[in-house]
ChimeraX commands (.cxc) that place a marker at each C-alpha (Angstrom):
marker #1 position 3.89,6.58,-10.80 radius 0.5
marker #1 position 1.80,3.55,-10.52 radius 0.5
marker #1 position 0.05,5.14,-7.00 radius 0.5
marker #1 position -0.80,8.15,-9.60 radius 0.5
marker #1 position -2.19,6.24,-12.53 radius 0.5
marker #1 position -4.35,3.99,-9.47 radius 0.5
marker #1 position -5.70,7.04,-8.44 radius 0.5
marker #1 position -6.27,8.73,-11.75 radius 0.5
marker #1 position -8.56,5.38,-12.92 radius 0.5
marker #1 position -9.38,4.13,-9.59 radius 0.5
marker #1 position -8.54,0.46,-10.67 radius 0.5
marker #1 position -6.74,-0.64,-7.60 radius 0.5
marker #1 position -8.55,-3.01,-6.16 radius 0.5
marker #1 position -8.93,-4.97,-8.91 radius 0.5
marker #1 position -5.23,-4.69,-9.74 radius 0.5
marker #1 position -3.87,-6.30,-6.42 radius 0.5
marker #1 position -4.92,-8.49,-3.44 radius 0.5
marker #1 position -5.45,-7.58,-0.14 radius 0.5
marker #1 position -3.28,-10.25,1.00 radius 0.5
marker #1 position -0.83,-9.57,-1.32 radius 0.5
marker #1 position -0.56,-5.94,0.34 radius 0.5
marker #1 position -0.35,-7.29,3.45 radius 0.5
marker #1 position 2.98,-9.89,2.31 radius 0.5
marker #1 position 4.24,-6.90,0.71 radius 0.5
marker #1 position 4.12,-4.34,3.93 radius 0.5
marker #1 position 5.65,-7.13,6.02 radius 0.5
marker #1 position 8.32,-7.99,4.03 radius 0.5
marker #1 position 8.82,-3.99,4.23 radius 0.5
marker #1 position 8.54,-3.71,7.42 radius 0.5
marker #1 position 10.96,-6.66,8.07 radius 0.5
marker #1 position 13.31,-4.76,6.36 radius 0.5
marker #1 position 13.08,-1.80,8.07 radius 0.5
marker #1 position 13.64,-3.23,11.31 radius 0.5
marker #1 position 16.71,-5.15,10.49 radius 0.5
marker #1 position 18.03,-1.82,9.22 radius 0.5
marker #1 position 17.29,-0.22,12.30 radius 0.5
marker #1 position 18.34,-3.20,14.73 radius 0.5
marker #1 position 21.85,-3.47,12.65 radius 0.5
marker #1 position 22.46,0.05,12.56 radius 0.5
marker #1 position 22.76,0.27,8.68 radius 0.5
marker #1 position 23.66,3.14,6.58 radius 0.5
marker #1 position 21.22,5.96,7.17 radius 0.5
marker #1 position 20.10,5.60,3.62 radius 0.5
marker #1 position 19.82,2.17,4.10 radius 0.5
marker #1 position 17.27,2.88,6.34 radius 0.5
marker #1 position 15.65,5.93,5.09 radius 0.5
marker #1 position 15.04,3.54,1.91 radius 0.5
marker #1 position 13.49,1.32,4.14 radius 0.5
marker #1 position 11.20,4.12,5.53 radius 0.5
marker #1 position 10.16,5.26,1.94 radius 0.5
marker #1 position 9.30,1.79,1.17 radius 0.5
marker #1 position 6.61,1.37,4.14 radius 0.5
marker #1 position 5.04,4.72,3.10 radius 0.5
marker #1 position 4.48,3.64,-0.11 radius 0.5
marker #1 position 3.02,0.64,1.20 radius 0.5
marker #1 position 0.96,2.29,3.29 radius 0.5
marker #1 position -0.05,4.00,0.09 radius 0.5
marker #1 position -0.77,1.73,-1.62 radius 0.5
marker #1 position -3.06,-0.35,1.22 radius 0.5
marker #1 position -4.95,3.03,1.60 radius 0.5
marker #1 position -5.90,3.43,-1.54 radius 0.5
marker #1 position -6.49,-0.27,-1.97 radius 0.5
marker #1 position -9.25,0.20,1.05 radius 0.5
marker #1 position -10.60,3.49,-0.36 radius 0.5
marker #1 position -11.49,2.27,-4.12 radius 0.5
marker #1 position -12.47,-0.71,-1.97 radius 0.5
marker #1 position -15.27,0.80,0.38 radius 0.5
marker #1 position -16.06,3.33,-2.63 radius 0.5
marker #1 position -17.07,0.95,-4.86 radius 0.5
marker #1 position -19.39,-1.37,-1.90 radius 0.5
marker #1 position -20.61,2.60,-1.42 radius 0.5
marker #1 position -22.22,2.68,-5.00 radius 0.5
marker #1 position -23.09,-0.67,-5.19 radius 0.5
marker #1 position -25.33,0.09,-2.17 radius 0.5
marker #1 position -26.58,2.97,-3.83 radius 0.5
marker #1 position -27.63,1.10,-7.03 radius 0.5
marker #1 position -29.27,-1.32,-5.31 radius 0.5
marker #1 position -31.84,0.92,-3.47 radius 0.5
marker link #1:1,2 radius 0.2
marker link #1:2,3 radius 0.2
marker link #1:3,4 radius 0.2
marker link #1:4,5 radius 0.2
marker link #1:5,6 radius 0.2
marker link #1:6,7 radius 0.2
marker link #1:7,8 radius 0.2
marker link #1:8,9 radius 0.2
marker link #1:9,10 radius 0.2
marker link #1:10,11 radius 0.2
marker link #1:11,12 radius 0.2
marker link #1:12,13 radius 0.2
marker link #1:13,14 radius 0.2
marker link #1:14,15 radius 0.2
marker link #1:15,16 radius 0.2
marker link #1:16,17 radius 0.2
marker link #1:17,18 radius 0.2
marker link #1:18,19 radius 0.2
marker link #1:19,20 radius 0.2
marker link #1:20,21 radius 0.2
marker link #1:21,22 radius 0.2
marker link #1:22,23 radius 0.2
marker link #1:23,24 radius 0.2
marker link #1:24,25 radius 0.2
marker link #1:25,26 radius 0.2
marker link #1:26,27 radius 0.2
marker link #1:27,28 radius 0.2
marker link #1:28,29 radius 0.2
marker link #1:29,30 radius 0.2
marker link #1:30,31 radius 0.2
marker link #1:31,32 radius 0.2
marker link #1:32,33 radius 0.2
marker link #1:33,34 radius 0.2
marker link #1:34,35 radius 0.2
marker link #1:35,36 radius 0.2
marker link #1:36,37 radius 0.2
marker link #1:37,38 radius 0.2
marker link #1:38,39 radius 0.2
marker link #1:39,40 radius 0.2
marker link #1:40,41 radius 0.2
marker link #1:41,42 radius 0.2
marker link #1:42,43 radius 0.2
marker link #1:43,44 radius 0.2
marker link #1:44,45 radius 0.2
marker link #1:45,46 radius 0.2
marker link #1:46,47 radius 0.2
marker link #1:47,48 radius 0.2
marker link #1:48,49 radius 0.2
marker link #1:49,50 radius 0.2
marker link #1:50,51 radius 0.2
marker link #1:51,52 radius 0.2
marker link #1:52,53 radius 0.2
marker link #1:53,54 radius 0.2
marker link #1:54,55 radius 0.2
marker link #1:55,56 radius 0.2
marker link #1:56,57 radius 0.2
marker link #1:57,58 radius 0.2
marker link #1:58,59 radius 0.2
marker link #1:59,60 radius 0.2
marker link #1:60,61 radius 0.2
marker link #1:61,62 radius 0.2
marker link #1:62,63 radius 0.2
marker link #1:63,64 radius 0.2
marker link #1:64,65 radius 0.2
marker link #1:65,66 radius 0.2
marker link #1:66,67 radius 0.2
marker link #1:67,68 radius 0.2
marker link #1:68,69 radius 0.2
marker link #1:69,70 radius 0.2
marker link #1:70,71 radius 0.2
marker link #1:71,72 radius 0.2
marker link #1:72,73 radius 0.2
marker link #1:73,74 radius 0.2
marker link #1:74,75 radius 0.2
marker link #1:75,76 radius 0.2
marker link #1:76,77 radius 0.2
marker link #1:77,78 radius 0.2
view
């Protein structure tokens, strides 16, 4: 829900750090692997999966209301 309300009010880069993103995703992706590597439940790792695409998500949009608002800040400025 909270990749919904980011998009509805475009707030997410002001909600959340690049660099906390990028922790995030790593952890993540950490997890995933050891899931993988360990051959854990299948949920285990399909949970894992889920995870990263959120993550991914979330980045994206991070990037998007990121360039977006540079974009009209360029535009006011002319």
């Amino acid at each position: 829900s909270q990749i919904y309300i980011a998009c509805q009010n475009g707030r997410v880069d002001q909600a959340l750090s690049l660099g906390f993103l990028l922790c995030w995703i790593a952890g993540d992706l950490t997890n995933f692997i050891g899931c993988y590597l360990t051959n854990q439940l299948p949920i285990q790792i399909v949970t894992a999966i889920f995870y990263v695409n959120m993550d991914i998500i979330m980045i994206s949009q991070f990037v998007y209301y990121k360039l977006k608002k540079q974009m009209t800040k360029r535009k006011v400025f002319q």
